[in-house]
C-alpha positions as CSV (number, residue, x, y, z in Angstrom):
1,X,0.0,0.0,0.0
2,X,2.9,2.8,1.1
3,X,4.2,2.0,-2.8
4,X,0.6,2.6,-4.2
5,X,1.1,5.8,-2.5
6,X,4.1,7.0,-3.5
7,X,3.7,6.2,-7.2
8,X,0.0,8.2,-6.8
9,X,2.4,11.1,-4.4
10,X,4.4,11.5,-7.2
11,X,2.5,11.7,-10.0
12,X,3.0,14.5,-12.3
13,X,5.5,15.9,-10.2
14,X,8.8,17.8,-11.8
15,X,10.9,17.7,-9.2
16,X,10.7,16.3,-5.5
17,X,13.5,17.5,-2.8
18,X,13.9,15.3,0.3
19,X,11.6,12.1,-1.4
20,X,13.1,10.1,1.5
21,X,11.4,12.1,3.8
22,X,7.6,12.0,2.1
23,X,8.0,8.2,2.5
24,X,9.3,8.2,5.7
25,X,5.8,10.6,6.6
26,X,3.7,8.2,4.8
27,X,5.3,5.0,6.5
28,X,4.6,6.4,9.7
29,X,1.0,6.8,8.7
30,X,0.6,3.4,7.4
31,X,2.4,1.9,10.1
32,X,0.7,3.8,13.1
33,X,-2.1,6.3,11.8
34,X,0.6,9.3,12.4
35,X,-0.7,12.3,10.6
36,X,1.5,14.9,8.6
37,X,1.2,18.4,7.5
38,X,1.1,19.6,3.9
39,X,1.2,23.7,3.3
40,X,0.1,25.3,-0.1
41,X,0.0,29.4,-0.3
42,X,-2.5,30.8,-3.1
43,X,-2.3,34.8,-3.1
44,X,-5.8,36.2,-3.7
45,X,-4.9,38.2,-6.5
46,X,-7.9,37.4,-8.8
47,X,-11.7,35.9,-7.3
48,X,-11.7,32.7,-9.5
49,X,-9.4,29.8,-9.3
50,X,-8.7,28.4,-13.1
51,X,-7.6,24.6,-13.8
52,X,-4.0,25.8,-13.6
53,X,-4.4,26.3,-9.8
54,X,-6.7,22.6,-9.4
55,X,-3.1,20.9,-10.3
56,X,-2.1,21.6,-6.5
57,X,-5.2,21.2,-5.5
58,X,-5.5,17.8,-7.3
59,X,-2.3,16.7,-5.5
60,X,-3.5,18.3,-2.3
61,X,-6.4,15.4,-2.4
62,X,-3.9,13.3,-2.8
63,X,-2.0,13.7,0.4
64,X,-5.3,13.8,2.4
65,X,-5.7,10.5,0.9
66,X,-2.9,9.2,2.9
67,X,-2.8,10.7,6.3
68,X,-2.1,14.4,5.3
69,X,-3.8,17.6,7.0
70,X,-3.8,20.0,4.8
71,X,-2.5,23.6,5.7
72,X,-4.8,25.5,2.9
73,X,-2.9,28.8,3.3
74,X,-4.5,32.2,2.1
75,X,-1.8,34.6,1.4
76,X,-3.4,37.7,2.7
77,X,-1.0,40.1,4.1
78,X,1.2,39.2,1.1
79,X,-0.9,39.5,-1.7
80,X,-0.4,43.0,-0.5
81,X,3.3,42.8,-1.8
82,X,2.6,40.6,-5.1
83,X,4.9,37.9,-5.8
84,X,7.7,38.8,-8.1
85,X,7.9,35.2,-9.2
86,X,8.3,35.9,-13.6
87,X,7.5,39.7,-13.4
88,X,9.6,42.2,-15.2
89,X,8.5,45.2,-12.8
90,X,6.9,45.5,-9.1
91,X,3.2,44.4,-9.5
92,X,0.6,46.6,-8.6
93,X,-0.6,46.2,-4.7
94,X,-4.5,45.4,-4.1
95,X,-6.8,47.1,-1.6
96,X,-7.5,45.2,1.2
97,X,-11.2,44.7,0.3
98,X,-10.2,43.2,-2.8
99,X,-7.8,40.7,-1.2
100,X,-10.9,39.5,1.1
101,X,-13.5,39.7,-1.7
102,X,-11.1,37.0,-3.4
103,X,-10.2,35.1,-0.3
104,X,-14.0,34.7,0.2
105,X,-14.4,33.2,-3.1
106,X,-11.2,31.0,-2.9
107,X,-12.9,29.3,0.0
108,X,-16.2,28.6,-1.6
109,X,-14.1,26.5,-4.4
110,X,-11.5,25.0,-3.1
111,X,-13.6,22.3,-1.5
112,X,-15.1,21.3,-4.6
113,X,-11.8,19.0,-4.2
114,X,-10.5,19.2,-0.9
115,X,-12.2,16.9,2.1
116,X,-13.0,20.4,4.5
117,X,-12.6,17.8,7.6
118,X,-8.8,17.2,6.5
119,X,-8.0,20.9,5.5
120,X,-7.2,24.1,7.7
121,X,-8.1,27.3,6.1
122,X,-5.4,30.0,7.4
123,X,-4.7,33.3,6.6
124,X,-0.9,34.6,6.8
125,X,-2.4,38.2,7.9
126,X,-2.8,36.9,11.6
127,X,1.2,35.5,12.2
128,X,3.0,38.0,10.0
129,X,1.4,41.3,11.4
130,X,1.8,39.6,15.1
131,X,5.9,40.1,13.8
132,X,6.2,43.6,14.3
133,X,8.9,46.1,13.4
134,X,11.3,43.6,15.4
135,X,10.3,40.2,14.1
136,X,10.4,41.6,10.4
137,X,13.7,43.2,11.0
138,X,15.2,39.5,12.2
139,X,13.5,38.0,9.6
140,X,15.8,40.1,7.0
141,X,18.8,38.8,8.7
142,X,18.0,35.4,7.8
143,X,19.1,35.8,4.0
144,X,21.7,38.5,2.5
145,X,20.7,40.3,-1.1
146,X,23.8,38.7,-2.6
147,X,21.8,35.6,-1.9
148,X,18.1,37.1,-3.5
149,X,20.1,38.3,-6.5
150,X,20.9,34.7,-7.6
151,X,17.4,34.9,-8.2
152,X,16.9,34.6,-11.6
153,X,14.3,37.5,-12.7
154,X,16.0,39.3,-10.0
155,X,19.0,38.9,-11.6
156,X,17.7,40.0,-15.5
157,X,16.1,43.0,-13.8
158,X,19.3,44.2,-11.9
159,X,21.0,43.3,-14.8
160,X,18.9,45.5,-16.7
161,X,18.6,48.2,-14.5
162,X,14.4,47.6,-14.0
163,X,13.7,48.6,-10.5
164,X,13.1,46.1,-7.6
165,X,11.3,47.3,-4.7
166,X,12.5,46.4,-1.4
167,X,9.2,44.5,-0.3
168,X,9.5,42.4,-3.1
169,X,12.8,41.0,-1.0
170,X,10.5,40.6,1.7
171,X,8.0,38.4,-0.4
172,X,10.1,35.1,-0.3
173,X,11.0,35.7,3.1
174,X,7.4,36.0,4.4
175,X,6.6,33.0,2.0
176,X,9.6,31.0,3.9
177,X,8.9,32.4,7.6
178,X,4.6,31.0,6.7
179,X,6.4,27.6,7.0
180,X,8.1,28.3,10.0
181,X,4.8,29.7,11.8
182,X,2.9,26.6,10.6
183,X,5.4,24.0,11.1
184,X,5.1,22.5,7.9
185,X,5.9,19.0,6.9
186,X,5.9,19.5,2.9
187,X,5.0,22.4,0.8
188,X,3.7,22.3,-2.7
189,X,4.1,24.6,-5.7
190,X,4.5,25.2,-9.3
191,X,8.3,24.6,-10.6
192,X,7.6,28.5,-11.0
193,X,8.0,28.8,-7.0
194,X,11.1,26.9,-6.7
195,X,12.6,29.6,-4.7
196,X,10.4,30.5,-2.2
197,X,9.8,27.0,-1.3
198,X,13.4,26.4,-0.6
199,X,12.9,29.4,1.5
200,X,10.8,28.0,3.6
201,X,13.1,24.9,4.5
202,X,16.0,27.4,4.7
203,X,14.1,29.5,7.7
204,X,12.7,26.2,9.3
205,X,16.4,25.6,9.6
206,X,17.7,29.2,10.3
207,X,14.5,28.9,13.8
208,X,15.6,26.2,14.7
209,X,11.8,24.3,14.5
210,X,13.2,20.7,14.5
211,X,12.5,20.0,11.1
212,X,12.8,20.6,7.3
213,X,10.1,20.5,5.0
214,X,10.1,18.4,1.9
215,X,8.9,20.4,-1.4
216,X,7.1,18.7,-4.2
217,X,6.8,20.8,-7.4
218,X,4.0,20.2,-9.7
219,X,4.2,21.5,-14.0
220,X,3.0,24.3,-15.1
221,X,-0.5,23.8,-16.6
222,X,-0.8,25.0,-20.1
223,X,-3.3,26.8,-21.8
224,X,-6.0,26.2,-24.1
225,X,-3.6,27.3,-26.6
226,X,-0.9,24.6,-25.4
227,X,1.9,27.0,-25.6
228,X,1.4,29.4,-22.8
229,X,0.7,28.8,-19.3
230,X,-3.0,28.5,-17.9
231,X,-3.6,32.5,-17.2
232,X,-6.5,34.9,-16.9
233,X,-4.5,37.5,-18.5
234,X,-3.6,35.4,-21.4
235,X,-7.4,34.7,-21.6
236,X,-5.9,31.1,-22.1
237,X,-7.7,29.4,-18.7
238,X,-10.6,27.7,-17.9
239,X,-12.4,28.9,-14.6
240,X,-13.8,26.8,-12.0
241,X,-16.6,28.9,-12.0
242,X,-16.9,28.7,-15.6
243,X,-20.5,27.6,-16.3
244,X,-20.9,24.1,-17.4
245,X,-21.5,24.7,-21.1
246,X,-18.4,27.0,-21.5
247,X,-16.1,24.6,-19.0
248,X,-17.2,21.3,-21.1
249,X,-16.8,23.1,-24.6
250,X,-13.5,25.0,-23.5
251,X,-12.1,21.8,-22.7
252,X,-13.2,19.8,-25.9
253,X,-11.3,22.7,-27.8
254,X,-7.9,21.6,-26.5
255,X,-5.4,19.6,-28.9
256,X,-5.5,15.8,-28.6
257,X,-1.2,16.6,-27.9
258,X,-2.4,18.1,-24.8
259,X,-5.3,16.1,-24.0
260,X,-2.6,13.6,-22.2
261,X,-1.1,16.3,-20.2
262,X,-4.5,17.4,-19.1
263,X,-5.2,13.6,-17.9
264,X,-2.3,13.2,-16.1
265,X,-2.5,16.5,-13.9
266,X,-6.2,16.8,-13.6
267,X,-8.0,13.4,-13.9
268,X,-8.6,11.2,-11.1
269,X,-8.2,8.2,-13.4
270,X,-5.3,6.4,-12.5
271,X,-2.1,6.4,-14.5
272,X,-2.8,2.7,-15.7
273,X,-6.3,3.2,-17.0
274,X,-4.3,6.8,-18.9
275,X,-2.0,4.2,-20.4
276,X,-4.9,2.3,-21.4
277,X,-6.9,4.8,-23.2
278,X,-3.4,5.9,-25.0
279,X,-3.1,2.2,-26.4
280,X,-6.9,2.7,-27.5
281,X,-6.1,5.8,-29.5
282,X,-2.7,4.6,-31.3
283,X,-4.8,1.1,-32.1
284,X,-7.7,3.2,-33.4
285,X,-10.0,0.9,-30.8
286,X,-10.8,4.8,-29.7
287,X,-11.4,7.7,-31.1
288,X,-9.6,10.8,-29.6
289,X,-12.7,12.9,-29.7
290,X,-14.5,10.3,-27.3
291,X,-11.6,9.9,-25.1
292,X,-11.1,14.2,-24.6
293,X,-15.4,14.1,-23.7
294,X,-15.1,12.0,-21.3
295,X,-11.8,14.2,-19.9
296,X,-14.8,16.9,-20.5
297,X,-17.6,15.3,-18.5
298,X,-15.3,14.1,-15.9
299,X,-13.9,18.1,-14.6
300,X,-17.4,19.4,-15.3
301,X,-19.1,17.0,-13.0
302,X,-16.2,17.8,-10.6
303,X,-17.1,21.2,-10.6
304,X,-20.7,21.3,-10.9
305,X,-22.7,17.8,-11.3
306,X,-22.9,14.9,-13.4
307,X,-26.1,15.8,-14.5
308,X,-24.8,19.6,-15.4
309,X,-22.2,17.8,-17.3
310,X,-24.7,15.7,-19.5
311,X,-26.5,18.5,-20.2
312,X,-23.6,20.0,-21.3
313,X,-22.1,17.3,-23.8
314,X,-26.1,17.4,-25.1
315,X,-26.1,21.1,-25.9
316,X,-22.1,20.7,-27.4
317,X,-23.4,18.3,-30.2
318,X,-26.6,20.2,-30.9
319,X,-24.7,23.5,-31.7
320,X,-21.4,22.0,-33.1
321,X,-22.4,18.6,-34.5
322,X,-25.9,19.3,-35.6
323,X,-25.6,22.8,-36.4
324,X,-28.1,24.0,-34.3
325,X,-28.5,27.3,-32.4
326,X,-28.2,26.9,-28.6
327,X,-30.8,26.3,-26.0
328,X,-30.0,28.9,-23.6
329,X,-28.8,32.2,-25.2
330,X,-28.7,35.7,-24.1
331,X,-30.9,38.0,-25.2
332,X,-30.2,42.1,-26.2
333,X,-32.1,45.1,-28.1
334,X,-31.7,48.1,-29.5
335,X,-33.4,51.3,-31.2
336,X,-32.7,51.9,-34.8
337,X,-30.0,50.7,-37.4
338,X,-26.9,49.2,-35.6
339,X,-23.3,48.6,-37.4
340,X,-22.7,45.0,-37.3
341,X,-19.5,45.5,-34.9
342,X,-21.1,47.7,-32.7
343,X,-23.3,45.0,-31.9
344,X,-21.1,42.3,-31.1
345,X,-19.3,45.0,-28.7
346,X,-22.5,46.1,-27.5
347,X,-23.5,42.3,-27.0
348,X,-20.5,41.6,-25.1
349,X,-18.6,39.1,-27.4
350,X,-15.7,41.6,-28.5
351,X,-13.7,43.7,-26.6
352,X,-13.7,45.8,-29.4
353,X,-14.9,47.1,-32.5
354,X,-11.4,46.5,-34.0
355,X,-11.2,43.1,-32.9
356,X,-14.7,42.6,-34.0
357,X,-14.0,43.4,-38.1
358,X,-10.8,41.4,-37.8
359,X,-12.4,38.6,-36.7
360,X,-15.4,39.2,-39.5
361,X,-12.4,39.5,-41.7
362,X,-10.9,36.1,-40.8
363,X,-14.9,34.8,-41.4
364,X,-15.3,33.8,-37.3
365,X,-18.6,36.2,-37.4
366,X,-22.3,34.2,-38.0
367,X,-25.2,36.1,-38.4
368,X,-28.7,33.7,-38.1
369,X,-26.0,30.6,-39.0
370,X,-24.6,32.2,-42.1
371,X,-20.7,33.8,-42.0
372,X,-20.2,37.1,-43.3
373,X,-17.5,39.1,-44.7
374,X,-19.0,42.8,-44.8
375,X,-17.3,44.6,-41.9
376,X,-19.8,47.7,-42.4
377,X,-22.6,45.4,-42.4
378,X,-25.4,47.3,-40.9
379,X,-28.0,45.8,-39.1
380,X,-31.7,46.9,-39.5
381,X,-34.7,46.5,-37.9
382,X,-35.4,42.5,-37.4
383,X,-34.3,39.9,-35.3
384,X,-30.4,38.4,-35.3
385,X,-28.6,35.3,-33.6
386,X,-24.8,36.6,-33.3
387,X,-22.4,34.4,-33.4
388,X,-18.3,34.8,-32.9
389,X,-16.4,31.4,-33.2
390,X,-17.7,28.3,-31.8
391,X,-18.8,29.1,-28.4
392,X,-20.3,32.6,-28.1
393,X,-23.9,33.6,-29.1
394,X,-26.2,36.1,-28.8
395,X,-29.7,37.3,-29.7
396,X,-30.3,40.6,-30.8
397,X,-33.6,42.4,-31.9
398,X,-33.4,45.6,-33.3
399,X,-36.5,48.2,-32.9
């Protein structure tokens, strides 16, 4: 059993530091029911949680499937700073009702995975203001900025002359010192966050707390567009809030390449039954479309219900298979002639008139199920089903 752990532990992971000690954890839970703590930090910079995020959360389960309490950590005193981790200037801070606005929402999802009886909800606000001038003064003694500069956007941006705040020094360390308030056993985070999570076993060491934590770094999730990671900004992600019809299509749109990767760091289908599917596909037994619905159906019932998700896969093939327009569409008006672009802005399914007569342009514009091509298409008195791409619709009646 401790083996069927470890090869389910490790899953997916890039890189592990002190493995020898995760197994030494779980043997002492298998052996005599000892429990262990597992930290992950998620800065409420945004309300929604994307897919990108559910990779920890995935593995999170995991742990709690073997013994682990989790330590669900809500960075709110440093989502104040912003982590510097891949930026190219100092992020912008957030108001204070902002960060809670998104903390609130953070909690209302993450259990949509998590067991709530195996997880502590904490908020580094309560230990890190408790430091004081005197603490955080101490704290910087811990690590010298010879040290931070081997960091390596610090490094391109010192190089470059791009200005580094002084807080954003602080970030890692507060990062580091959560772990040292919480007594961590393991902390999990993106290969992105390799430094700060070696900070935390660095100031468990430089307290003297008796132990070091192991780190387990999960992938980067990419994108619907394969390349980039999962982001909001990148308008690349699928949200866990996403409604069920935009979360089952979204995912149906992603290669069959990146399918696999999608398997192996979200599904809760073992890594056998993956390799069996695989072997369905290269013998043709399967087809790839099948395989990526049921992918589809699987994270959509996660996140909302199996019977959400049906109705989901039901509504995909009537608008994409059959043609048809969907079920549930939102409805707009307006008095007098309207310029086709206009319209779609006005609608809501362009940010732009710009973007709207490039994509006419490139023929991603429907109007009542026919494409058109006329970017000064105006739009008279009658009734219209807009649609841009393969996803968004709208119903428009003009006065």
């Amino acid at each position: 059993m401790l083996q069927v752990a470890l090869k389910e532990i490790r899953r997916g992971s890039a890189e592990i530091i002190d493995d020898a000690r995760i197994e030494k954890l779980l043997e002492a839970y298998f052996k005599d029911g000892k429990s262990y703590t597992v930290k992950a930090g998620f800065d409420p910079t945004a309300p929604d949680l994307h897919l990108g995020h559910t990779v920890l959360l995935q593995k999170l389960a995991a742990f709690q499937k073997y013994g682990a309490k989790i330590q669900f950590l809500i960075g709110d005193f440093t989502a104040q700073i912003g982590d510097p981790t891949g930026k190219n200037v100092t992020r912008k801070t957030l108001s204070a009702s902002q960060i809670q606005e998104n903390a609130k929402s953070y909690k209302d999802q993450v259990f949509k995975i998590l067991d709530a009886s195996k997880t502590e909800i904490v908020f580094n606000s309560q230990w890190i203001n408790a430091l004081g001038a005197t603490g955080m003064l101490s704290l910087t003694t811990t690590f010298n900025v010879a040290r931070m500069l081997e960091r390596d956007d610090f490094d391109k941006r010192y190089k470059s002359g791009t200005s580094i705040a002084i807080s954003e020094f602080i970030y890692p360390l507060l990062q580091g010192y959560d772990s040292v308030h919480l007594a961590s056993d393991i902390e999990i985070g993106g290969t992105d966050q390799k430094f700060n999570l070696l900070m935390g076993r660095h100031l468990q060491r430089a307290y003297e707390i008796g132990k070091e934590q192991a780190v387990l770094m999960m992938p980067i999730l990419e994108g619907l567009d394969g390349v980039q990671k999962m982001s909001k900004s990148l308008n690349n992600y699928i949200g866990v809030a996403d409604e069920p019809n935009d979360m089952f299509g979204k995912i149906l749109s992603i290669s069959d390449e990146l399918m696999w990767r999608y398997y192996e760091l979200l599904s809760a289908k073992t890594l056998q039954e993956i390799e069996l599917l695989k072997k369905g596909v290269e013998d043709t037994t399967l087809h790839p479309k099948t395989v990526k619905e049921n992918l589809a159906l699987e994270i959509t019932a996660r996140f909302h219900s199996q019977e959400l998700a049906n109705s989901a896969k039901a509504e995909f093939e009537k608008v994409h298979s059959n043609h048809e327009v969907p079920t549930d569409i939102e409805e707009f008006s307006c008095k007098g002639e309207v310029w086709v672009a206009k319209a779609l802005v006005d609608c809501g399914m362009e940010p732009s008139t710009s973007q709207a007569r490039r994509d006419i342009k490139q023929g991603a514009v429907k109007i009542n199920q026919e494409k058109i091509l006329d970017e000064q298409l105006q739009l008279v008195a009658g009734e219209y089903i807009l649609q841009v791409g393969k996803r968004k619709f709208a119903k428009l009646k003009v006065d």
